[in-house]
C-alpha positions in Angstrom: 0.0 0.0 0.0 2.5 2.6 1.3 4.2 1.9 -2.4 1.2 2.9 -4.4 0.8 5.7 -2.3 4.3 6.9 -3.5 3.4 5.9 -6.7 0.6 8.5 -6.4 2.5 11.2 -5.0 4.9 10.8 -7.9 8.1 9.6 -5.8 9.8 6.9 -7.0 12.3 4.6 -5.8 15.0 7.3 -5.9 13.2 9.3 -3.4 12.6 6.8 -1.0 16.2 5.8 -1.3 17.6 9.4 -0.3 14.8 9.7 2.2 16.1 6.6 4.1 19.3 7.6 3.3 18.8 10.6 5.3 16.7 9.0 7.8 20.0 6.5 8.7 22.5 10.0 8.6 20.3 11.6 11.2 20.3 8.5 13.9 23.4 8.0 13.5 24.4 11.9 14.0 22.2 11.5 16.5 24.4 8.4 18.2 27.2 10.2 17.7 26.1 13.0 19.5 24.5 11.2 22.5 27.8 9.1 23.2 29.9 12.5 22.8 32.3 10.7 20.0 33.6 13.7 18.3 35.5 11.2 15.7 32.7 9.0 14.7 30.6 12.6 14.5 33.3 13.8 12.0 33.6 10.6 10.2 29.7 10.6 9.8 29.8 14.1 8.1 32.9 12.7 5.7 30.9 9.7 4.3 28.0 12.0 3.3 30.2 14.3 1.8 30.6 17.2 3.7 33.9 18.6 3.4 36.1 20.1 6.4 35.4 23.7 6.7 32.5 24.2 4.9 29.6 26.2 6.1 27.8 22.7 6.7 30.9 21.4 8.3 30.6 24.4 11.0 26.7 24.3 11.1 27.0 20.4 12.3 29.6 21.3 14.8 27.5 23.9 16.1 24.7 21.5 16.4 27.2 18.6 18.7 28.7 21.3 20.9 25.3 22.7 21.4 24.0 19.7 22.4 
């Protein structure tokens, strides 16, 4: 059911690929950030592409020392 309903929508499997693939980043950010590991945090952000010093590199950062 949930597939015709994407069907309907017009998303296809691509978008329910980067959807889950965004849904996985986010827990494990989320890991990362609960256990304090400030080297599996920045190896997270490396294996989605984010490269060191960009302004989403800093932005994530933000984000674990805030929290």
């Amino acid at each position: 059911m949930e597939s015709q309903s994407r069907a309907a929508a017009g998303r296809g499997p691509s978008t329910v690929r980067e959807e889950r693939k965004k849904r996985l980043f986010a827990q494990a950010a989320l890991k990362a950030i609960k256990a304090k590991d400030e080297r599996a945090f920045s190896e997270l952000l490396r294996s989605v592409g984010v490269k060191d010093g960009s302004p989403e590199w800093k932005n994530a950062w933000k984000a674990f020392r805030s929290a």
